[in-house]
Structure formats: C-alpha cells, structure tokens
Backbone bond lengths (Angstrom), bond angles and torsions (degrees), N, CA, C in turn:
res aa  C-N    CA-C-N  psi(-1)  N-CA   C-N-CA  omega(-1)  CA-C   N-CA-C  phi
1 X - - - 1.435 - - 1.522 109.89 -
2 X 1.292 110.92 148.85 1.464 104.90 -164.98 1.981 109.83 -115.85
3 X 0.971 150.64 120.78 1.158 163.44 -126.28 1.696 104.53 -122.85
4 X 1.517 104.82 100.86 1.816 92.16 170.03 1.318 118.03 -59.80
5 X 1.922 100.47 140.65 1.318 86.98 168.46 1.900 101.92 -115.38
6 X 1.227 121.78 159.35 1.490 123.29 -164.64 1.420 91.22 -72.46
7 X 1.533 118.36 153.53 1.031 149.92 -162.37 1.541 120.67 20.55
8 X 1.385 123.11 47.35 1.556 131.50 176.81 1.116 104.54 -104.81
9 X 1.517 117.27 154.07 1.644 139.17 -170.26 1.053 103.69 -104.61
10 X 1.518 131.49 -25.47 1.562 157.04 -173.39 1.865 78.28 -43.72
11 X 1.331 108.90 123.48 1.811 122.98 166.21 2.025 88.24 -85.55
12 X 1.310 88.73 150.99 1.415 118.59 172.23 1.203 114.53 -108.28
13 X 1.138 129.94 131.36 2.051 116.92 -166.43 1.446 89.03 -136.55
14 X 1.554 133.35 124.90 0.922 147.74 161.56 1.458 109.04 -110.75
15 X 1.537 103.85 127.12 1.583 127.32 152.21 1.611 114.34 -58.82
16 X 1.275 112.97 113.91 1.551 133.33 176.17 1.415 128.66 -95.19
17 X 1.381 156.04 90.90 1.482 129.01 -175.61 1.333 100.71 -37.64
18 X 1.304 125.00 138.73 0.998 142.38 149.45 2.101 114.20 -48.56
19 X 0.744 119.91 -7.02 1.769 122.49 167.49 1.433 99.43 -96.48
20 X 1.303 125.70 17.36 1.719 122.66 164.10 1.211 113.00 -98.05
21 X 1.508 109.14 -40.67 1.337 136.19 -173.74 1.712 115.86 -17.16
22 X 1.504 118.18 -49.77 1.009 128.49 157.85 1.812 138.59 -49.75
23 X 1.578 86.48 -23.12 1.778 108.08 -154.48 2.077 98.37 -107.72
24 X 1.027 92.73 -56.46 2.069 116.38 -168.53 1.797 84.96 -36.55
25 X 1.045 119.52 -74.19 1.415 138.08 -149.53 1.705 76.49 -47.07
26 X 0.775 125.91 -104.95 1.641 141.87 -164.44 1.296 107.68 -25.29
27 X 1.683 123.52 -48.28 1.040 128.84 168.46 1.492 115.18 -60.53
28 X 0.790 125.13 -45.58 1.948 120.76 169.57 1.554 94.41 -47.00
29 X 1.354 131.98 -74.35 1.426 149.62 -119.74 1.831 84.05 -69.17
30 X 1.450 110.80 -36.71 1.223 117.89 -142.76 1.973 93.30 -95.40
31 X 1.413 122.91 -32.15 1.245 124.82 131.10 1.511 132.86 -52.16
32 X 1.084 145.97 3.45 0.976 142.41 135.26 1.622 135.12 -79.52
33 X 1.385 99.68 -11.71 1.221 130.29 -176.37 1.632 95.59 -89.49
34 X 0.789 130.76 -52.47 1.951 158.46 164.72 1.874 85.66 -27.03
35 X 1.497 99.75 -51.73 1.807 88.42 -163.40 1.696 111.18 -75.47
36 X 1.326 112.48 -38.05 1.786 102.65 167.59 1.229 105.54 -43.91
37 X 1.389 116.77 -51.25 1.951 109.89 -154.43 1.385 109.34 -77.39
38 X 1.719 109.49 -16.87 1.754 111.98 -177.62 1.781 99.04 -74.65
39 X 1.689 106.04 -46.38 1.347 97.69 -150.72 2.116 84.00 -77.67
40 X 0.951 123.76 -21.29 1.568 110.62 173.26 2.098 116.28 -47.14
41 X 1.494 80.61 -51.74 1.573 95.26 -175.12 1.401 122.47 -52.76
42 X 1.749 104.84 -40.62 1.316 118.48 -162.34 1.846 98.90 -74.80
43 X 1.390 104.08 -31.79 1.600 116.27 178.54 1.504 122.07 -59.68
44 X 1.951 92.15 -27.31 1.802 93.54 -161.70 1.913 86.70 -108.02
45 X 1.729 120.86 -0.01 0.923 93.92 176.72 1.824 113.49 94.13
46 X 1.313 119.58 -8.17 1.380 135.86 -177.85 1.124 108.44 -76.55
47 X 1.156 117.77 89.28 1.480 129.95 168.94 1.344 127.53 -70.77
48 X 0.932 115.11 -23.00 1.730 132.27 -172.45 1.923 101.64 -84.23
49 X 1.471 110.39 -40.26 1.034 110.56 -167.00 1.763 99.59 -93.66
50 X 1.291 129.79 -0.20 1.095 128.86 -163.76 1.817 89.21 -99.76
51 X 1.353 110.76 -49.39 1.412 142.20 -167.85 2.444 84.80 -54.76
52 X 1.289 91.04 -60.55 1.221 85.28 -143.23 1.887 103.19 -82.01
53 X 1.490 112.91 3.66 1.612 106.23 174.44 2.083 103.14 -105.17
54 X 1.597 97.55 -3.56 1.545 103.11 156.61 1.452 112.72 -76.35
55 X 1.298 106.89 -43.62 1.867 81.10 -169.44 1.384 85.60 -98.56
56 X 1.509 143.67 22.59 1.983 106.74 139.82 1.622 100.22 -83.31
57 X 1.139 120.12 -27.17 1.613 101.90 177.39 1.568 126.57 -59.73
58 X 1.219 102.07 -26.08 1.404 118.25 -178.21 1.574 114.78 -75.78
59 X 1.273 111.65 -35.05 1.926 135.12 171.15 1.276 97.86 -74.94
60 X 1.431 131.42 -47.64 1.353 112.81 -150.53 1.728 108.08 -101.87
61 X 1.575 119.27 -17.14 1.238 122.38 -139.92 1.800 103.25 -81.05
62 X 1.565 92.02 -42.04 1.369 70.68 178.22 1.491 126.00 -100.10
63 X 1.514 106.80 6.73 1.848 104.97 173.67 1.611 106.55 -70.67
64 X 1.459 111.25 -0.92 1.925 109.56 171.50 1.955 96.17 -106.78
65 X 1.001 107.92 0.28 1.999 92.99 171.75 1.933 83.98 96.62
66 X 0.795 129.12 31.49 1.561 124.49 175.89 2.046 110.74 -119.34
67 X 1.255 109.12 55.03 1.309 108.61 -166.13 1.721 107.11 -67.65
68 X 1.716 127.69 -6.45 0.992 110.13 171.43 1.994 108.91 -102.61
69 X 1.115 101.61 -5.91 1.478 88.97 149.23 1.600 131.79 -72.49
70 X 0.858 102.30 -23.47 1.413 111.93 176.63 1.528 101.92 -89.78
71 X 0.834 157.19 -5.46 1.778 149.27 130.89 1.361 109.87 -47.52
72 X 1.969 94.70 -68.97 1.354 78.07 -173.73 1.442 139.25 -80.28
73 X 1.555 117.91 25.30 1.112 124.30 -166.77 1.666 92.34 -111.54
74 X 1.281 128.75 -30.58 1.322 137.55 174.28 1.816 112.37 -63.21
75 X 1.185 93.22 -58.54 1.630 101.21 166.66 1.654 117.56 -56.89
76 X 1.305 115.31 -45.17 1.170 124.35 168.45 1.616 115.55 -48.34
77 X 1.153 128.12 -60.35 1.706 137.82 149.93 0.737 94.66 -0.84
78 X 1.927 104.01 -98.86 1.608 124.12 -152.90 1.843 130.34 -47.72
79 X 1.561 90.06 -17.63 1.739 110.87 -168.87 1.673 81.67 -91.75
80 X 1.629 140.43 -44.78 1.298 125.93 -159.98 1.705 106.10 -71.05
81 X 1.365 113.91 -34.33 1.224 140.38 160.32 1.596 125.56 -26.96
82 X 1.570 87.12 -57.37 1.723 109.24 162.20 1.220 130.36 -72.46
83 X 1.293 123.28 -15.39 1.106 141.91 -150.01 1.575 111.62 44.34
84 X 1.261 125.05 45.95 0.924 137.64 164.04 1.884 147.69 -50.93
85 X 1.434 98.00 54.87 1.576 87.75 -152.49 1.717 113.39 -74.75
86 X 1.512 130.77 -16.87 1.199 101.19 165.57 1.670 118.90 -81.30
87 X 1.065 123.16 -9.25 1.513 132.70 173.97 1.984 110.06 -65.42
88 X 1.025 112.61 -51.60 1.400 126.28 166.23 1.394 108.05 -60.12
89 X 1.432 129.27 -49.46 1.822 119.73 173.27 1.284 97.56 -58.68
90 X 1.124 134.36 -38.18 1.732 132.34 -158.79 1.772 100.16 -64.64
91 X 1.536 99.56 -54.07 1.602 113.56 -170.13 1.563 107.92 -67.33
92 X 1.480 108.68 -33.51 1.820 102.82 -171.05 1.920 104.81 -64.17
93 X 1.653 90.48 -45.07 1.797 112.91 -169.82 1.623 88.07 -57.53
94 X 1.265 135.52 -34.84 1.260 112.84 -163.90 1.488 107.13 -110.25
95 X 1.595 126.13 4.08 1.191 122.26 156.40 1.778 105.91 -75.81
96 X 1.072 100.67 -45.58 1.690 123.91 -175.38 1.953 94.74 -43.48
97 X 1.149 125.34 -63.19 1.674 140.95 177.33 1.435 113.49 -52.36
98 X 1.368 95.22 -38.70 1.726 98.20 -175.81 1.655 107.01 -83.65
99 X 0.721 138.55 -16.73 1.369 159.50 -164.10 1.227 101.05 -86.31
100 X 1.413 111.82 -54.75 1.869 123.09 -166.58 1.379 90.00 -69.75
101 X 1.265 126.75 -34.85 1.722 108.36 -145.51 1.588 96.96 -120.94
102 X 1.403 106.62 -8.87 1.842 97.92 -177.33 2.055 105.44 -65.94
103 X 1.700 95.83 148.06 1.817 80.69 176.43 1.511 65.18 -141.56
104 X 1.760 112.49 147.99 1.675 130.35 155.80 1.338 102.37 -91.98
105 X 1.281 96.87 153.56 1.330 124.99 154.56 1.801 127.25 -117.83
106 X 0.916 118.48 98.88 1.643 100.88 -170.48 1.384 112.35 -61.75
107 X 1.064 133.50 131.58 1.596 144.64 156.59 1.628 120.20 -132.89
C-alpha cells in the first residue's frame, strides 16, 4: 500500500480488478467531491458531517482497491471525534494529495 506524502509529484499507480473498471472512475469523482464538503465542514465546524463521510471512506475505500482511503477516512473519524481540527486539515490535505497523484491501472 502506498502512503501520501504532502506535496510530492511521485504518481501513485494502483492495480484495479478490472470488474471495477466501470465503477473506480465515479467512485474517485465522487471523493473528490468529499473534499468541497470536508473543507466546507471543517470551516463551519461540522463535525458530524466530517465524522460521518470518514467512516464511509473507511467502509468503502478499500472494497474499490483504495486501501489508503480507507485509513484516511478512519483517521479522519477518530480526529472528527476529537474535535480535532488540525488533525482533520492534515487528513483532508492528504486525501486531497492522494487523489492528485493516484493513476489505476486495471489488471
């Protein structure tokens, strides 16, 4: 499993079953979509909603081949939990990084 690191160009290449092939694409799109509503939340202070699109990231990330979404969506939880707000910038910035640099490959 491969680990963002903040501000690297380093591409991330993940192996995909190919029976996702249809699904991954949408599922990213729809995580990226995840980062407006996190960095909204983290602004208004919404913990519940920060809390609660971490643990679907954490459920969903790796049944698509995304095992560091599913960290960081678990970690993401536990910090909304805390009320954790520099712990949660850390996790969005590094969902936000992993995102930029992940590329699939289906196999």
């Amino acid at each position: 499993m491969q680990t963002p690191h903040p501000e690297s160009t380093d591409r991330i290449t993940l192996r995909i079953d190919p029976e996702l092939e249809d699904i991954v694409p949408i599922f990213l799109v729809n995580r990226r979509k995840d980062l407006e509503t996190l960095h909204t939340a983290l602004t208004e202070q919404d913990f519940e909603t920060i809390s609660l699109l971490g643990h679907r990231m954490k459920g969903d990330g790796g049944g698509y081949g995304f095992d560091t979404i599913t960290e960081i969506g678990g970690a993401m939880e536990l910090a909304a939990a805390r009320r954790d707000h520099p712990a949660i910038e850390r996790h969005i910035a590094e969902l936000e990084d992993f995102l930029a640099r992940v590329t699939v490959v289906y196999r």
